[in-house]
N, C-alpha and C positions, 0 to 999 in steps of 0.2 A: 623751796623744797616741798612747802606743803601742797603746793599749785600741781606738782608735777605727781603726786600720790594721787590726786582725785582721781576719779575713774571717769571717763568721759562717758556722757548721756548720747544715746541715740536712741531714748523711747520717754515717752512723759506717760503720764496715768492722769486720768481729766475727774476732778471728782464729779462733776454735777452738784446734783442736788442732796446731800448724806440725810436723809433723813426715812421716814418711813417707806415700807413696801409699797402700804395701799396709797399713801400722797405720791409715788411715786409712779406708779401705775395710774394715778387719777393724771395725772402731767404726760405720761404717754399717751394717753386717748386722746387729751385734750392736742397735744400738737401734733398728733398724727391728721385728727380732722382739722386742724389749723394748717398743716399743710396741704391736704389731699385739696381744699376750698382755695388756696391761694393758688395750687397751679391751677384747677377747674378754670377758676375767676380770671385769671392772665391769659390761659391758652382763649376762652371765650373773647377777649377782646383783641388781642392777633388774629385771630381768625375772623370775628367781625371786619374790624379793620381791613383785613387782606382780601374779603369774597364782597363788600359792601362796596355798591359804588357810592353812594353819599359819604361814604365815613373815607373817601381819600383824600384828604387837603393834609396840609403839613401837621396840622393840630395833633389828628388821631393818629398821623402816620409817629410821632415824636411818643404819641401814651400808647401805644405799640412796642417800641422803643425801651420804654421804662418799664413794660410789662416781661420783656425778656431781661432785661436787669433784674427784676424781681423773682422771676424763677432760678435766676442764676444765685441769687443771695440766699433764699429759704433752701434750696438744692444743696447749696453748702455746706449749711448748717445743721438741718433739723434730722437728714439720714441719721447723722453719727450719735448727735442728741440724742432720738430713738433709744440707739445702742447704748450709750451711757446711762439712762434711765432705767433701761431694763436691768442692765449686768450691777448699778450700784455705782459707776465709775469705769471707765475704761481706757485700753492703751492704746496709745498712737506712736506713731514712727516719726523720727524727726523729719524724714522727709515729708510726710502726709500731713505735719503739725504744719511746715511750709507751705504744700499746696494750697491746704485749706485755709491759708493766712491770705493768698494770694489770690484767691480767688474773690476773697471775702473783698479783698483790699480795693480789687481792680472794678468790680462788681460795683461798688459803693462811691468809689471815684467816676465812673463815668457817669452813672446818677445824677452827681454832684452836677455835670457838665451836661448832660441830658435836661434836666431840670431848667437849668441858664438859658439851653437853647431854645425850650418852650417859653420861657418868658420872654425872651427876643421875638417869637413868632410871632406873640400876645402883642407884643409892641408895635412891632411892624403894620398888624391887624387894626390896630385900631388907631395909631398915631398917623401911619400911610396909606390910606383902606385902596385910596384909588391905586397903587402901587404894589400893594400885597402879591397880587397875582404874577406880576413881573420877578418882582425881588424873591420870594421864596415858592419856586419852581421845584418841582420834585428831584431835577439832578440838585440843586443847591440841598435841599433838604438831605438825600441819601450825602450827597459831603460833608454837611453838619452831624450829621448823625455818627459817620465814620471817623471823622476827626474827634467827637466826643469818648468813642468805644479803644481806639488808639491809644489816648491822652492818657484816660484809666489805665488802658493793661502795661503801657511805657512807664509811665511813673508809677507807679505802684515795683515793677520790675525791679529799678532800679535800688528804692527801699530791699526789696526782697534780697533781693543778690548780697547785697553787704549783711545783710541778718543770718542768711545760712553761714554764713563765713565765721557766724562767732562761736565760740567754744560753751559748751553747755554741760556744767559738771556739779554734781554733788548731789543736792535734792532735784527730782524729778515730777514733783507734783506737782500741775496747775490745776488752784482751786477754782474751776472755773466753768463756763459749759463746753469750749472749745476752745482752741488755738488764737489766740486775740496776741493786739499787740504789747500790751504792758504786761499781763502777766506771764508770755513767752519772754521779753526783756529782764522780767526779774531774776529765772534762773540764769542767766549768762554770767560768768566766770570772768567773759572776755569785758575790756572797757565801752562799754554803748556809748559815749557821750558822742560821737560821731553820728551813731545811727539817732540818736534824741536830736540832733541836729539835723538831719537828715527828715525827720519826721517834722519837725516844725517846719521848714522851708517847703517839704512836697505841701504841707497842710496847705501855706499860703497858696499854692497853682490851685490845688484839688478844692479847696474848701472855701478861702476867704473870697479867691477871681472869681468862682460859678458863683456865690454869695452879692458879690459888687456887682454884676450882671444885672441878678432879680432886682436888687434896692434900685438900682438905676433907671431898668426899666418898668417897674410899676410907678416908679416915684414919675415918669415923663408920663404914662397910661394916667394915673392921676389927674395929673392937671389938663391934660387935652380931653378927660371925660366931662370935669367939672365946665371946661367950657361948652358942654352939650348945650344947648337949649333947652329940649324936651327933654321931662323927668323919663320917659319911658323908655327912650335911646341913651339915657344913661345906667337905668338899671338892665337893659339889653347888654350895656357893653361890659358891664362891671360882673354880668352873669356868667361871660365867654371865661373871664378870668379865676371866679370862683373858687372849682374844681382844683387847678393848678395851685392856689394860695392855700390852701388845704393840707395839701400833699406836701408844699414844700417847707409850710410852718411843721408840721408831723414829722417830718423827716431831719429840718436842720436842728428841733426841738430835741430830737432823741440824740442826736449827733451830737451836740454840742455837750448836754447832759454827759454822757460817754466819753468824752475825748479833750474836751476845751475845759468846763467846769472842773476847776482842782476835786482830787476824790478825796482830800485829807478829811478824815471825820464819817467817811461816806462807809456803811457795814460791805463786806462781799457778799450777801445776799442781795442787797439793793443793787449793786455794780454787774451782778448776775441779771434783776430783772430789767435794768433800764439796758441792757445789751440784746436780749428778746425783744426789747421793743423796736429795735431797730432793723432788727436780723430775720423776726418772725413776725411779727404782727404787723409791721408796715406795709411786707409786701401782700397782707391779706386786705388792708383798707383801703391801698389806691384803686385796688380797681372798681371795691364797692364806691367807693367816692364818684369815680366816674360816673359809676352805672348808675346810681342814683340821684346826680347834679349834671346830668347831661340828656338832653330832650335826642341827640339823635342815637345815640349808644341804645337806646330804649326803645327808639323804634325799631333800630336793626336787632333789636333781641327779637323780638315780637313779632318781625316777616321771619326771619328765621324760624321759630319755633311753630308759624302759622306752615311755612314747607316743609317741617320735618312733618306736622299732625298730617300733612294734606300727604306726603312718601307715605308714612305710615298706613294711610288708608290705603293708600291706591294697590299698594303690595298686599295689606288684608282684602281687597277684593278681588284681586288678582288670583292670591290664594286659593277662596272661595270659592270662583269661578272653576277655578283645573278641578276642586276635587268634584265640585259636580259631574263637570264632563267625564 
């Protein structure tokens, strides 16, 4: 009887951050240029990527790849942030609390799967060099790729579908910065144990398999590097791989932190910022990662920037010339 008095929830209120104006406004600036840099940073290497002819092999074509995951996951998030930062806390719709769950979810899954398939590339690269060019072909690569983007928005889907279904009554506030999954789980009314089930088996496809992928294949990269010869064609090889160990220590580190590591004991402030770290500041250091652990990313910055000075001139002389005539 008391089940049937609640009143049913179809809006949540997100607190954010409750504390001061000017910390709060200092955290707007700050993730507003955290954002505005991370797409800069992403769209520059799509675009590299796409107009560079050196930079098309599978490699760059895969951190292409990961860079539109990455606008997909800061794009999610940090709009709304914004808004909750400025107004003190803000409301969301149960629907929009799904979207943006959804997006976040699928976004982060295919990463997962993205990530695996570059370290298959790395393997490939270096365990079958004479072979590479055979086996991963650009139609294979665009399959891989598509099969990675699929995997995410399907599974994650499926989570989603049975979470909109459950009933959400009483208290409406998540203390939180956005729509996540445990603390959307908490106000539910209705039984989760299904969807908590549901969540640890998608974990294993989305998390543990792209996970057994990487251990597999650096652990085979390993030992066909150590059988190099020359110390310099092993620090050659061990350099191609780098970059990717980086990004994927960074990103399974935050992940796991978040989602695997029990939070019993852990404050909601800390839960708050090890979720930033994942959400917003990840997809601002892969691409610096790249662009600063990678010799052709940097050259293709640098004919680029040498043809836009050389546009620029050519149109100021251009200029010049009309107004004299």
């Amino acid at each position: 009887m008391q089940k049937k008095n609640l009143t049913a929830v179809t809006e949540f209120f997100i607190l954010g951050f409750q504390d001061s104006q000017g910390f709060r406004i200092s955290l707007f600036c700050l993730f507003l240029v955290v954002y505005c840099g991370t797409i800069c940073g992403n769209l520059l290497i799509i675009t590299l990527v796409s107009t560079s002819k050196n930079l098309h092999t599978p490699m760059y074509f895969f951190i292409s790849q990961l860079s539109i995951s990455d606008i997909l996951v800061i794009t999610d998030i940090v709009p709304y942030l914004l808004h909750v930062l400025m107004n003190n806390g803000g409301s969301i719709s149960l629907i929009e609390c799904i979207t943006q769950l959804y997006f976040l979810g699928a976004s982060e899954s295919s990463e997962c799967f993205l990530l695996a398939m570059m370290s298959y590339d790395r393997y490939v690269a270096i365990c079958n060099p004479l072979r590479y060019s055979s086996i991963m072909t650009s139609g294979y690569c665009v399959i891989l790729s598509i099969t990675c983007w699929l995997f995410g928005f399907s599974f994650i889907f499926i989570y989603i579908i049975h979470t909109a279904k459950l009933n959400f009554c009483g208290a409406n506030i998540i203390d939180h910065l956005f729509c996540d999954f445990v603390p959307l789980l908490e106000l539910a009314c209705s039984d989760v144990f299904i969807i908590h089930l549901e969540m640890y088996l998608l974990s294993i496809l989305i998390v543990f398999v792209p996970s057994t992928i990487i251990v597999l294949s650096y652990t085979y990269i390993v030992l066909a590097v150590i059988k190099i010869p020359s110390s310099t064609s092993r620090q050659k090889a061990f350099s191609t791989c780098s970059s990717h160990l980086m990004v994927v220590s960074l990103y399974y580190w935050t992940m796991f932190s978040v989602y695997i590591v029990p939070a019993k004991g852990r404050s909601l402030t800390m839960s708050k910022i090890l979720s930033l770290l994942y959400t917003v500041f990840t997809p601002l250091v892969n691409p610096i990662i790249y662009s600063l652990r990678n010799r052709d990313i940097r050259k293709a910055v640098h004919k680029t920037h040498a043809k836009l000075m050389i546009w620029c001139i050519f149109n100021r002389t251009i200029s010049i010339i009309n107004k004299i005539d």
